[in-house]
C-alpha beads as a LAMMPS data file, in Angstrom:
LAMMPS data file: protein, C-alpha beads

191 atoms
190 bonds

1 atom types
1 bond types

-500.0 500.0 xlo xhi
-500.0 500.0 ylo yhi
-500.0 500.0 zlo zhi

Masses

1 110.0

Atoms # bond

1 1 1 0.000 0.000 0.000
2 1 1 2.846 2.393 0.439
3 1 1 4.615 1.982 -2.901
4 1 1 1.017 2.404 -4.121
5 1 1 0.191 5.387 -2.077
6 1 1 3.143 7.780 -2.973
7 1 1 2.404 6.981 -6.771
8 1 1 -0.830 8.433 -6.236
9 1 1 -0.078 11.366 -4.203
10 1 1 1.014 15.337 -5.529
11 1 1 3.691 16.777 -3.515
12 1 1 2.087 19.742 -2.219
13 1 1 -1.004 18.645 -2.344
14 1 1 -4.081 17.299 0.114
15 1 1 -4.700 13.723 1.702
16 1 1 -6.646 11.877 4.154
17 1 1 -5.866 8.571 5.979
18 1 1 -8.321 6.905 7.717
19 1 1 -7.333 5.100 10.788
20 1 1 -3.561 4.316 9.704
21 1 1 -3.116 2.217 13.185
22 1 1 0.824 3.022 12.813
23 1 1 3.008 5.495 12.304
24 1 1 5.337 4.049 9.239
25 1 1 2.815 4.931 6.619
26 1 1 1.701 8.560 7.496
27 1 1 5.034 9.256 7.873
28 1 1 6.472 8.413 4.226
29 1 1 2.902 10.135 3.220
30 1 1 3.975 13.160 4.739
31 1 1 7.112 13.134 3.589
32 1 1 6.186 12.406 0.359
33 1 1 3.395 15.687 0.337
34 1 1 6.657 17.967 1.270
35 1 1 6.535 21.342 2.415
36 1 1 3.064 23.132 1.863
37 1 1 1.129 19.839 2.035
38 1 1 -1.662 18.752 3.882
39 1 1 -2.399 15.462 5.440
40 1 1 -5.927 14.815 7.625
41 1 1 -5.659 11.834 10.388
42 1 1 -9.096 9.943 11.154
43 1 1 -8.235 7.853 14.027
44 1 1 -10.199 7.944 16.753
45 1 1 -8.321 5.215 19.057
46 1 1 -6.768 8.324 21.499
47 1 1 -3.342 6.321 21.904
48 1 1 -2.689 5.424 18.395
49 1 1 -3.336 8.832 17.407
50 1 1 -1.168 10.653 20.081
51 1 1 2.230 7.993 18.831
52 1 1 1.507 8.615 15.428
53 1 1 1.575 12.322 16.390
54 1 1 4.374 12.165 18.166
55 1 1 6.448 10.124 15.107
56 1 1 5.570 12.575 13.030
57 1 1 6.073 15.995 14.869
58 1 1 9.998 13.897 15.329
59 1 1 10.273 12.783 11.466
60 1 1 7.809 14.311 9.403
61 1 1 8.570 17.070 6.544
62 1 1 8.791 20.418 8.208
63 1 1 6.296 22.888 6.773
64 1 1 3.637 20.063 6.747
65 1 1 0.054 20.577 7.987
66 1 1 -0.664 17.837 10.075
67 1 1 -4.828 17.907 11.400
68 1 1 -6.120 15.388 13.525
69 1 1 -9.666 14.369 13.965
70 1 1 -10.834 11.940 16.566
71 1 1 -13.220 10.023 15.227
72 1 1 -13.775 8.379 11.515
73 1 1 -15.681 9.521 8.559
74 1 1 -18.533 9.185 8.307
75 1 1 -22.593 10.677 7.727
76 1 1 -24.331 9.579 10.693
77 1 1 -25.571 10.736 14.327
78 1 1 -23.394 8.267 17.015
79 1 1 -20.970 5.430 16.398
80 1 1 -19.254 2.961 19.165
81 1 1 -16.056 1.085 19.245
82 1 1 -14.058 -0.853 21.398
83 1 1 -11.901 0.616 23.580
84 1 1 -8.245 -0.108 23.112
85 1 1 -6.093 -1.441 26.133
86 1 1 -2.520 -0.437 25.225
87 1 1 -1.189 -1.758 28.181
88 1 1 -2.243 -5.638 26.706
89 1 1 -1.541 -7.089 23.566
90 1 1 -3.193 -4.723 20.391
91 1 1 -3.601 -4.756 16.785
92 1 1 -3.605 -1.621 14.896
93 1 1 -6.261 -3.773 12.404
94 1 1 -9.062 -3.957 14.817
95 1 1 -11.150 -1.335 16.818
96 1 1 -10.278 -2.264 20.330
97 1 1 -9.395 -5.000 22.834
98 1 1 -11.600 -4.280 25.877
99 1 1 -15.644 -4.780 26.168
100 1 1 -16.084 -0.925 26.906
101 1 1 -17.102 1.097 23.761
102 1 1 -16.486 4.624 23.079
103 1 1 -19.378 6.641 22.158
104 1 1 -18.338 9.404 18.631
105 1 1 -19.915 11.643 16.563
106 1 1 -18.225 10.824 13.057
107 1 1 -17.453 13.641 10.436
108 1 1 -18.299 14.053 7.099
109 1 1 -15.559 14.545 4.657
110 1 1 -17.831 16.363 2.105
111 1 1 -18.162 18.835 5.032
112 1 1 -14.621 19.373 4.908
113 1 1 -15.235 21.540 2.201
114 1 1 -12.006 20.710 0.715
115 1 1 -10.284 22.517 -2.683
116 1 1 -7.910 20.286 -3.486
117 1 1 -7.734 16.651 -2.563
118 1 1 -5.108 13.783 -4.144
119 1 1 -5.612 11.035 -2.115
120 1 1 -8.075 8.890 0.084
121 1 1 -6.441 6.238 2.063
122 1 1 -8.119 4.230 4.063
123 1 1 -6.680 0.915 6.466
124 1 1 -8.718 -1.206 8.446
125 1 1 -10.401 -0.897 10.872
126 1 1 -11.904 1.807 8.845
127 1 1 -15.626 1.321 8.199
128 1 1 -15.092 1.800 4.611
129 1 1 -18.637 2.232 3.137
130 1 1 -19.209 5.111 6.405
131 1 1 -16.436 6.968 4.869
132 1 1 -16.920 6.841 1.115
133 1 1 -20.808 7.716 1.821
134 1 1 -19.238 11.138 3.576
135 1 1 -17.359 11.524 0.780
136 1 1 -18.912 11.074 -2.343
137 1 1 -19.717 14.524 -2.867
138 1 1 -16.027 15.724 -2.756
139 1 1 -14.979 12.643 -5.106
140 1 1 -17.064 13.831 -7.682
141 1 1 -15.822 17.087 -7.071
142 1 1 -12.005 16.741 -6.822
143 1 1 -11.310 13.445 -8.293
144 1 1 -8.684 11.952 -5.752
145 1 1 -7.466 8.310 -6.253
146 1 1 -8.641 6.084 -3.375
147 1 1 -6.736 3.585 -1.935
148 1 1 -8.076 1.081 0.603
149 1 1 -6.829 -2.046 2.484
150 1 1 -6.200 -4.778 3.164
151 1 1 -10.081 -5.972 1.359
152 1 1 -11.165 -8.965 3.579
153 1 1 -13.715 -10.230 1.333
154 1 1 -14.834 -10.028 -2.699
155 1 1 -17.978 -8.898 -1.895
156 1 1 -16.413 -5.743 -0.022
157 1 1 -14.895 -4.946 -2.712
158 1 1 -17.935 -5.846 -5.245
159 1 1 -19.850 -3.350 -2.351
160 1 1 -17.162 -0.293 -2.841
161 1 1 -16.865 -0.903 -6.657
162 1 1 -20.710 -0.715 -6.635
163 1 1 -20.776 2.247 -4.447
164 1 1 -18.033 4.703 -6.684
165 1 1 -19.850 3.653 -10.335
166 1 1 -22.269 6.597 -10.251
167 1 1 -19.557 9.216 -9.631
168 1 1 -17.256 7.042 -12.602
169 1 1 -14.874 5.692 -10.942
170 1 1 -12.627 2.487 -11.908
171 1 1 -11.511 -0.277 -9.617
172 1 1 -8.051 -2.611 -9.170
173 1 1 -7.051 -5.014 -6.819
174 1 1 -4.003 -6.846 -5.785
175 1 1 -4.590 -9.907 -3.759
176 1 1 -2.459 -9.693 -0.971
177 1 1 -1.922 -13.886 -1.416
178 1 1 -3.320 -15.075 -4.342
179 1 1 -4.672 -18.346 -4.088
180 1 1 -4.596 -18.563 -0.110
181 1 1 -6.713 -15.830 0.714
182 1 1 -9.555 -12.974 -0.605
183 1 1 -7.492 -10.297 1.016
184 1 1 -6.671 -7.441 -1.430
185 1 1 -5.898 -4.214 -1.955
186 1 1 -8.126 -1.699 -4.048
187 1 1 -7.468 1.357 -5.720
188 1 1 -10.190 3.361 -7.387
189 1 1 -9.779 6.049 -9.791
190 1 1 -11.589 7.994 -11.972
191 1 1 -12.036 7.646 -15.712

Bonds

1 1 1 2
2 1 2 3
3 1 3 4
4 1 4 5
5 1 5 6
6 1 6 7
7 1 7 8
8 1 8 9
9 1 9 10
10 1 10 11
11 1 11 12
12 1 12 13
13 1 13 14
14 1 14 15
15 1 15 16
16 1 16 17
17 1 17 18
18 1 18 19
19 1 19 20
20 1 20 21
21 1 21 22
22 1 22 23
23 1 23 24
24 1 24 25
25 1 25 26
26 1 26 27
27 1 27 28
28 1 28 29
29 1 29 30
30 1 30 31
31 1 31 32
32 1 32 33
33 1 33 34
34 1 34 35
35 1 35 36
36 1 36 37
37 1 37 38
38 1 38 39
39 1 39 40
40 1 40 41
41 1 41 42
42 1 42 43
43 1 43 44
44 1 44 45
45 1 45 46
46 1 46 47
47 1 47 48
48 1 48 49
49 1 49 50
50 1 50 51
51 1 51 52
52 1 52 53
53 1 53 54
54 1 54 55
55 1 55 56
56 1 56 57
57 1 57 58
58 1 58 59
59 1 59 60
60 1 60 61
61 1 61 62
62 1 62 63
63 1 63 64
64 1 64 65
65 1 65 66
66 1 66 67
67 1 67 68
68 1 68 69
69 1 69 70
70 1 70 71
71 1 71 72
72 1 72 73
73 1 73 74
74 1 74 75
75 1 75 76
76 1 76 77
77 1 77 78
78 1 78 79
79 1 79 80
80 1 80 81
81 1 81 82
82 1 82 83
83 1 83 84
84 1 84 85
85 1 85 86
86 1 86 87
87 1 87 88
88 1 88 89
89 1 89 90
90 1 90 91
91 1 91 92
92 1 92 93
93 1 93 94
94 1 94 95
95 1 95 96
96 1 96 97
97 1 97 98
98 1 98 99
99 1 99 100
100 1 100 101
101 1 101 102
102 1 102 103
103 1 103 104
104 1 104 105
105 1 105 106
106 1 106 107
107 1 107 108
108 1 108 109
109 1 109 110
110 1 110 111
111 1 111 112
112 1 112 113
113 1 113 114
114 1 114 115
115 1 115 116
116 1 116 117
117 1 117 118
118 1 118 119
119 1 119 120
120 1 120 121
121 1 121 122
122 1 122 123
123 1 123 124
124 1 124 125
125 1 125 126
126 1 126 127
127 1 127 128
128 1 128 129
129 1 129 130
130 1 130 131
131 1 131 132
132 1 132 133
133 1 133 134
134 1 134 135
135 1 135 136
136 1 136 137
137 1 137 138
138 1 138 139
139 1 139 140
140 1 140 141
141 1 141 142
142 1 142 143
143 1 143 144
144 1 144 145
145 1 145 146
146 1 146 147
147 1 147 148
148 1 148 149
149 1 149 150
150 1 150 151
151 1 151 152
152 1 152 153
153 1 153 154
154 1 154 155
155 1 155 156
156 1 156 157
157 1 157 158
158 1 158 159
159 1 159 160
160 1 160 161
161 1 161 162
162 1 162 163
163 1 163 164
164 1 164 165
165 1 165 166
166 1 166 167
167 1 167 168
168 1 168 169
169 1 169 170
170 1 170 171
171 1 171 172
172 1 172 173
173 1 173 174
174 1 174 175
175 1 175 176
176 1 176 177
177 1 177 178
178 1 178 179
179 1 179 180
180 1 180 181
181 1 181 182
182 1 182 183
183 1 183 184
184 1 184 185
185 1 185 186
186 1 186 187
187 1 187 188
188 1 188 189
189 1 189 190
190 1 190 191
């Protein structure tokens, strides 16, 4: 996803990562927007996002815009999680470890009112069909590549191929282990 990702992104330009559990890829995104870029965080697990902040404030591209938002993407009222125990074993794939959910309002990204946009990256946990439903608008609009994975299943992917037709976008995928296992990445573009 990272070789992937910096092929599709404009130095100096916009992108937004959806809940990138770790700090290795924001980082080369970052780094790869340069000076004058902008890069929007969507992870509402508190401790992830506070060490991904912290790797990048230490190896980041100066002159960066770095904004966080605490929750996900997304059009409706309330959404719960897991909570995350970082003190026990995690996994920067899944919501949380711990029975206690966290209570968020989501954001939209068409509300973002963005003017320039090159990139959508999302990695799971992301609720994928949340976010491209608050987004569609500003697809249309500004034409960004989207990049999403890992895919657990084909018919998540059938689902987000379905959901991007109307505003003409195509979709790839790369099976992370062909043969073994459903798991891909997509990338969606438009025409």
């Amino acid at each position: 996803m990272l070789e992937i990702g910096k092929l599709l992104l404009r130095a100096r330009s916009q992108a937004i990562m959806v809940t990138p559990g770790q700090s290795s890829f924001p980082i080369a995104v970052a780094q790869h927007l340069e000076r004058e870029g902008r890069l929007h965080i969507f992870e509402p697990r508190e401790a992830r996002r506070q060490l991904i902040a912290m790797d990048l404030l230490d190896r980041a591209a100066t002159g960066i815009q770095i904004q966080y938002h605490d929750t996900f993407p997304g059009k409706v009222e309330q959404a719960a999680f897991p909570f995350e125990d970082v003190l026990s074993e995690t996994n920067p794939a899944i919501w949380g470890n711990l029975h206690k959910k966290k209570s968020i309002k989501p954001q939209s990204i068409d509300a973002m009112e963005l003017d320039v946009l090159s990139c959508i990256i999302m990695s799971m946990p992301a609720p994928w069909k949340l976010t491209l439903e608050s987004a569609l608008g500003t697809v249309e609009r500004l034409k960004p590549a989207i990049l999403i994975g890992p895919v657990g299943s084909f018919q998540d992917i059938r689902e987000i191929a379905t959901m991007l037709q109307p505003v003409k976008y195509q979709c790839w995928i790369e099976q992370l282990e062909p043969g073994k296992s459903e798991t891909s990445v997509l990338l969606a573009v438009n025409d």
